[in-house]
N, C-alpha and C positions, 0 to 999 in steps of 0.2 A: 439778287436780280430775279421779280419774278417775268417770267414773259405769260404773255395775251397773245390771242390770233381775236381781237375784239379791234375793229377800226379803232381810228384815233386822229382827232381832231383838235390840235394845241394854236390859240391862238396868241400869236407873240406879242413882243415890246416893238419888232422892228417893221421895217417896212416891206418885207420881203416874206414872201410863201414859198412852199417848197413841199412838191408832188412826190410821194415815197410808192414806186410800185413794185408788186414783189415778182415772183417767178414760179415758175409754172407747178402746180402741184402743192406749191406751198401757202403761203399767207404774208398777213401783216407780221404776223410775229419776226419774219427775217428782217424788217427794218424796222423794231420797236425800240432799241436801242441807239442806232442812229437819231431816229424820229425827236426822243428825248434829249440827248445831244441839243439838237441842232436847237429844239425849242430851247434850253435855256442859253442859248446865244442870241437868242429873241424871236429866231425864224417863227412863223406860220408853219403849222407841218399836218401836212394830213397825209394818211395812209388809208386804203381802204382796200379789201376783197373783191378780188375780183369775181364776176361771172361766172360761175360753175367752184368757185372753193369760199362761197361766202357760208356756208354750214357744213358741220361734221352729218359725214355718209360711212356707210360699208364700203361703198364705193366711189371713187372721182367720178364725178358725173361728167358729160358731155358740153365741153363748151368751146366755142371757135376765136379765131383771131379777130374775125370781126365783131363779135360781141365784146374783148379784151376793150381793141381800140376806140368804138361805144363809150365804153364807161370811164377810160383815159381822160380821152376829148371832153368828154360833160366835167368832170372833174378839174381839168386845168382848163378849162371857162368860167366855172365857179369861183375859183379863185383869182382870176385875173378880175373879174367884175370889182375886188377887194383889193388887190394889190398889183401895184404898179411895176411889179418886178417879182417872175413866176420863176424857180429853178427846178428841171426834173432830176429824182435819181431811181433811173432802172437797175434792178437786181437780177441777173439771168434772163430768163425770159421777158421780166419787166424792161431789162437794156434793149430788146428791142421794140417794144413798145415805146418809150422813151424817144427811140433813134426814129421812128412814123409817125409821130406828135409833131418830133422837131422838123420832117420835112413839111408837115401843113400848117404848120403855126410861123406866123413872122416876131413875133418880138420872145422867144424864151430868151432867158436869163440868161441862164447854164446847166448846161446838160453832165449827168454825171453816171457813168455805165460799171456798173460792179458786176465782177465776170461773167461779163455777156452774153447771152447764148447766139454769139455768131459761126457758131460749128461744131461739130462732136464726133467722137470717134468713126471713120469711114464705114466700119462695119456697122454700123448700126443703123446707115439709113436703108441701104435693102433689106437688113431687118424688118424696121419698122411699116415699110411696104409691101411687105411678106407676109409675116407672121401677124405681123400688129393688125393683119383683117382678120383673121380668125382668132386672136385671144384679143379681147377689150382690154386688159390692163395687165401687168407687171406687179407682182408683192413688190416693197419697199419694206426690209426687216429693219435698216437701220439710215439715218439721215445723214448727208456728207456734210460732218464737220468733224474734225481731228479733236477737237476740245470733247473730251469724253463726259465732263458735268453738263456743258452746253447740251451738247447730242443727246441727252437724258431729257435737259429740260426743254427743248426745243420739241420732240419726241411726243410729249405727255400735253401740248397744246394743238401741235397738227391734227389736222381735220382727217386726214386721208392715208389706211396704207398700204394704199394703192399706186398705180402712176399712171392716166386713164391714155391708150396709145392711137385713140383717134385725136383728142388734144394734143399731141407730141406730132404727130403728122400737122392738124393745122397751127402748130407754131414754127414747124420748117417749112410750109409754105408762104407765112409771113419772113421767118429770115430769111428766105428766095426773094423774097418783094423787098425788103432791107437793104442786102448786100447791093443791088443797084441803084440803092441811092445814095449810100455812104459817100461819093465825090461831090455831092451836090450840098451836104451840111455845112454849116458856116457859124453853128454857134459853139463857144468856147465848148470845149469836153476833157474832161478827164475821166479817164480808165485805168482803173484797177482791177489784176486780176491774177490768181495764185499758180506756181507753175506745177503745184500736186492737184491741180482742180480734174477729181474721178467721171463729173459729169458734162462739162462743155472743155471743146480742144481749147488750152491756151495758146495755141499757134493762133488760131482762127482767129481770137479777141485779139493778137497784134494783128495782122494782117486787116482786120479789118479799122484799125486805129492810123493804120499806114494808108488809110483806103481814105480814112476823111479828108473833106476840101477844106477843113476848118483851118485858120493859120494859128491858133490860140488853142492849144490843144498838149494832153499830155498821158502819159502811160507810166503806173508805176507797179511793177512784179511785187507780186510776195511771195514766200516760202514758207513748208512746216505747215500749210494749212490745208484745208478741203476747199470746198463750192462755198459754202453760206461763209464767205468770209466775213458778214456782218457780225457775227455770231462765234466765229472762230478763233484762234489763239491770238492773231494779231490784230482782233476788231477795235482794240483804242489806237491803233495808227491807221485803222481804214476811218475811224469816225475821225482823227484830226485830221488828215489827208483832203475827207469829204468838207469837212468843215472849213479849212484855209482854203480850199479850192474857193466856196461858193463867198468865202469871205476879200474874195479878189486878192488874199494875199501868197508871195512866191513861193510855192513849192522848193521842193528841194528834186536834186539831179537824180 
């Protein structure tokens, strides 16, 4: 497996597209392997970089939740112009990007949220309100995946090792705008998320799974892994999970 943090644009046999967004600090490369999946089941798949990690820097540059959402929304317009049937999957930060989409858009597909950044450990928001104005960023020695070849090679394609923490500030004031709208979504969702996840609370991705008004909706734990569960020791049950979900067929309990 080599991984890329190079967008990627596969267009399928079938009739369906499918928006791959990654999470904060990182890249396409956390769903390049999904991405692949899903196209040779036929999907459309496009992945792309977001605003502020679309080049390797010294440093994570500054970019806001409004610019994230920006380049969301142009991107899943793009392909609805093409396909009569759009599914998102947010990864972390991307989940809630994903969960702001699905409140201003009327017809997604299906929304699919991989451990979501709907919350993280208590101490750290007066942290990052604190301290995170006087230091711009955090070192990042190593990336949260349990899979030690992964974490190498995942490692050698990231742009950044950094963690820039005015970004980390405007992506909790988007999951502040999020969390109040989780009762109001209605499109099918499944959430998957690992219960050793070092970098978002997995309480908070249930709670906020318990929050949706969706009735078509579903939550499946994992173990033994980190955050990039894409990428981690169970990522061929997160890609068939991802994949039976958007394929309308039934999960298991």
């Amino acid at each position: 497996m080599n991984l890329s943090n190079e967008p990627f644009y596969h267009i399928g046999a079938g009739a369906g597209a499918c928006l791959l967004i990654h999470g904060l600090g990182g890249g396409v490369y956390e769903l390049q392997t999904l991405g692949e999946r899903l196209y040779q089941q036929g999907w459309t798949v496009r992945g792309m970089n977001l605003p502020g990690h679309d080049r390797a820097a010294k440093r994570m540059p500054d970019s806001t939740w409004s610019q994230w959402v920006a380049c969301v929304q142009t991107e899943y317009q793009q392909l609805c112009r093409h396909h009569h049937r759009v599914a998102v999957v947010g990864f972390s930060n991307g989940g809630l990007l994903a969960l702001y989409l699905a409140s201003q858009v009327q017809n997604l597909y299906r929304l699919v949220l991989l451990a979501p950044f709907l919350g993280m450990s208590r101490w750290l928001y007066p942290l990052v309100d604190s301290i995170g104005y006087w230091i711009p960023s955090l070192p990042r020695w190593r990336l949260p995946i349990a899979d030690p070849e992964m974490e190498a090679q995942a490692r050698r394609v990231c742009f950044f090792r950094d963690f820039n923490l005015a970004a980390v500030r405007s992506a909790i004031e988007l999951q502040r705008r999020v969390k109040r709208l989780l009762p109001q979504m209605t499109v099918p969702t499944l959430v998957v998320q690992s219960r050793q996840d070092r970098v978002v609370d997995p309480e908070a991705a249930w709670q906020g799974f318990q929050a949706l008004g969706c009735t078509d909706k579903h939550f499946h734990w994992l173990t033994d892994c980190d955050h990039i569960i894409t990428l981690d020791r169970h990522r061929e049950a997160v890609m068939q999970l991802v994949s039976d979900f958007l394929a309308g067929t039934p999960l298991p309990d």
